[in-house]
C-alpha positions as CSV (number, residue, x, y, z in Angstrom):
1,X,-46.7,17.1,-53.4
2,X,-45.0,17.6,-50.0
3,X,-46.4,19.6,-47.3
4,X,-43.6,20.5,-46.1
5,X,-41.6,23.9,-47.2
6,X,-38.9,24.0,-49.5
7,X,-36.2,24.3,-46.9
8,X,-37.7,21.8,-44.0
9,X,-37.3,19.3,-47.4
10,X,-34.2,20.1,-47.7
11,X,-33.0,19.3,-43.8
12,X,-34.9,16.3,-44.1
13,X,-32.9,15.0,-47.3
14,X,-29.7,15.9,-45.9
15,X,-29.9,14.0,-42.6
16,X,-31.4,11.2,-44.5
17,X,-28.2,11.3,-46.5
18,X,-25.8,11.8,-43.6
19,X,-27.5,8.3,-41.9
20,X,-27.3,6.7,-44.6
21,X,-23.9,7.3,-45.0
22,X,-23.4,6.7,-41.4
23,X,-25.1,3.4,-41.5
24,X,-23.3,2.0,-44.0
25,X,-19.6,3.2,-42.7
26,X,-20.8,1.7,-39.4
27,X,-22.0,-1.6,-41.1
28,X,-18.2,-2.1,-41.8
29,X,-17.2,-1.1,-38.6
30,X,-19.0,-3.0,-36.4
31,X,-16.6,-6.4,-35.2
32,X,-16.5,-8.9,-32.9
33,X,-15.4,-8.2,-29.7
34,X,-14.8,-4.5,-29.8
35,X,-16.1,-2.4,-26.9
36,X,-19.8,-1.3,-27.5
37,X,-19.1,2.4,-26.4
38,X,-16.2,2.8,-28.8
39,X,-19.6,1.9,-31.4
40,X,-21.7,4.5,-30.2
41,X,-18.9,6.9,-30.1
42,X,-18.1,6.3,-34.1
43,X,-21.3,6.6,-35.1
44,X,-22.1,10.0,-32.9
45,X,-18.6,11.5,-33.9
46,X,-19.7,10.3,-37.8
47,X,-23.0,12.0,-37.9
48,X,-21.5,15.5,-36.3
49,X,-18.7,15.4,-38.7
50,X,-21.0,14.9,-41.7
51,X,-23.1,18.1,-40.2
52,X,-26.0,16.9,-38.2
53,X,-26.4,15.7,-34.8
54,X,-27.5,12.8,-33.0
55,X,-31.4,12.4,-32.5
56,X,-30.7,10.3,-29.9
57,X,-27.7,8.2,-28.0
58,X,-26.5,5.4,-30.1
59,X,-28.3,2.1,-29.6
60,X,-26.2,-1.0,-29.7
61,X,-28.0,-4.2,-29.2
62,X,-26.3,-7.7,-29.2
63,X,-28.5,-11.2,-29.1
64,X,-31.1,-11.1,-26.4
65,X,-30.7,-7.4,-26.0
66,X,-33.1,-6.8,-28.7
67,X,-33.4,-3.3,-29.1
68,X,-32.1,0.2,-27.1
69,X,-29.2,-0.6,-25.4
70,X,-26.8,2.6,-24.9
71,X,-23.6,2.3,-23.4
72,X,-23.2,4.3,-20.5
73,X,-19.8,6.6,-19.1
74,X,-17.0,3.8,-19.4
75,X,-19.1,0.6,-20.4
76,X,-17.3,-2.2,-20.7
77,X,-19.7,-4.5,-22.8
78,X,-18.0,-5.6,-26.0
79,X,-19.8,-7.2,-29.2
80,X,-19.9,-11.1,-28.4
81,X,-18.5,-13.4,-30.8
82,X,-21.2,-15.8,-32.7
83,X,-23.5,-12.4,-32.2
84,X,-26.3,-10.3,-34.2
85,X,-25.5,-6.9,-33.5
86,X,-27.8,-4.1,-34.1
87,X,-26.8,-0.2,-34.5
88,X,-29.5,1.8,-34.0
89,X,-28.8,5.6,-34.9
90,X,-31.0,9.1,-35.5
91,X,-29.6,12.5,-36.9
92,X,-31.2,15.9,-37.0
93,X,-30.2,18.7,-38.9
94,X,-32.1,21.8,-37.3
95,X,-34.6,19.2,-35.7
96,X,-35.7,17.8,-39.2
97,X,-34.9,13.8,-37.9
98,X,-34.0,10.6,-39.1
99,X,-33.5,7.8,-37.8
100,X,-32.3,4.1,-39.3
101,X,-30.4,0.8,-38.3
102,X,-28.4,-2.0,-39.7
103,X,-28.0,-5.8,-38.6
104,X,-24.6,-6.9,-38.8
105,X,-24.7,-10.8,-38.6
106,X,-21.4,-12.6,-37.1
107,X,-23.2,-15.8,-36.3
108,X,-24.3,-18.3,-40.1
109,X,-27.2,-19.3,-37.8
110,X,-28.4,-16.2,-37.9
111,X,-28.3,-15.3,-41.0
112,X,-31.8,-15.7,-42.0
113,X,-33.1,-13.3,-39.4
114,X,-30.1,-10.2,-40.4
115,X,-32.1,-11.2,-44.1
116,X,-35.4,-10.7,-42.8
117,X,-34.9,-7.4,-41.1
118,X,-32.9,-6.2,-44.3
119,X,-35.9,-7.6,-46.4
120,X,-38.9,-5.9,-43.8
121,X,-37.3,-2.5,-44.2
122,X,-37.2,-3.0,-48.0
123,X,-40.5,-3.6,-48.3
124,X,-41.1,-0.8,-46.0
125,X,-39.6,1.2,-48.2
126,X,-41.4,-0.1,-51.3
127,X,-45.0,0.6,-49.9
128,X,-44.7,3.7,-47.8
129,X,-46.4,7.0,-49.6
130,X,-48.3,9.8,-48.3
131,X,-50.9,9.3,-45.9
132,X,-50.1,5.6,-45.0
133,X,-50.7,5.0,-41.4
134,X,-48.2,3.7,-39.6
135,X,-50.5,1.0,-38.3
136,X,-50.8,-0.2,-42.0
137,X,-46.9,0.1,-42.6
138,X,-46.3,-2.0,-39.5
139,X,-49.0,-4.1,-40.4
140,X,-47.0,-5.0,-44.1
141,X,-43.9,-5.1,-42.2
142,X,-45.0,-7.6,-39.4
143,X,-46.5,-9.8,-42.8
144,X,-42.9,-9.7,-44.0
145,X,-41.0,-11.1,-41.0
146,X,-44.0,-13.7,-40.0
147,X,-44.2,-15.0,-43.9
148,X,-40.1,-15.7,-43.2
149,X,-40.9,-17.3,-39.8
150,X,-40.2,-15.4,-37.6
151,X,-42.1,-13.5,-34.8
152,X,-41.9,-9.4,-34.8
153,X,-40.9,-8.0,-31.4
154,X,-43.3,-5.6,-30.0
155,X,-43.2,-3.0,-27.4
């Protein structure tokens, strides 16, 4: 049984919904060589028409930029070609927050890692529950990329 109220539940479901609605309209969206800003404007403008509103500024990170990138006022970055993009995005309804990203893969090389990080948050998913620590959850999570060969980024 949750802790949390009736209502709080409720927030929490429907921003959950909205991102992942959001996520997988910007999964589609995302291509190669289109300006980064136009990215984080799409999803921001998604999420506040759906009826939450950003957690947090739009993160798009391409190759080496691993994780937190934000366009700033008139950026002028675009998504390389051959590139693993990731969107990074949060929603709040009432401050009840989510948050969630997708890997959109334009490079074949790199299509084992976009699997890996699709296959560590499924199996995130598959062993969270009340009262995991989030040490343990990273833990399983750091098990799932290694056991594919490849090396977690910490920070």
């Amino acid at each position: 049984m949750s802790d949390l109220d009736p209502e709080a539940l409720k927030k929490l479901k429907l921003s959950g919904k909205i991102l992942r609605e959001t996520r997988e309209e910007m999964k589609s969206y995302v291509r190669e060589g289109m300006p980064i800003i136009d990215i984080c404007e799409k999803a921001e403008n998604l999420i506040r028409q759906k009826g939450a509103k950003p957690a947090f500024p739009c993160n798009v990170s391409a190759n080496e930029i691993a994780a937190h990138y934000t366009s700033p006022p008139n950026d002028t970055r675009t998504v390389p070609e051959n590139s693993v993009v990731k969107v990074d995005i949060g929603a709040h309804v009432d401050g009840y927050l989510t948050d969630t990203a997708v890997t959109v893969c334009f490079n074949p090389e790199y299509t084992a890692l976009a699997e890996t990080a699709e296959r560590a948050l499924k199996t995130a998913i598959e062993n969270i529950r009340p009262g995991i620590s989030t040490s343990k959850l990273g833990s399983i999570i750091e098990t799932t990329i290694k056991s594919r060969g490849f090396k977690p980024i910490s920070n």
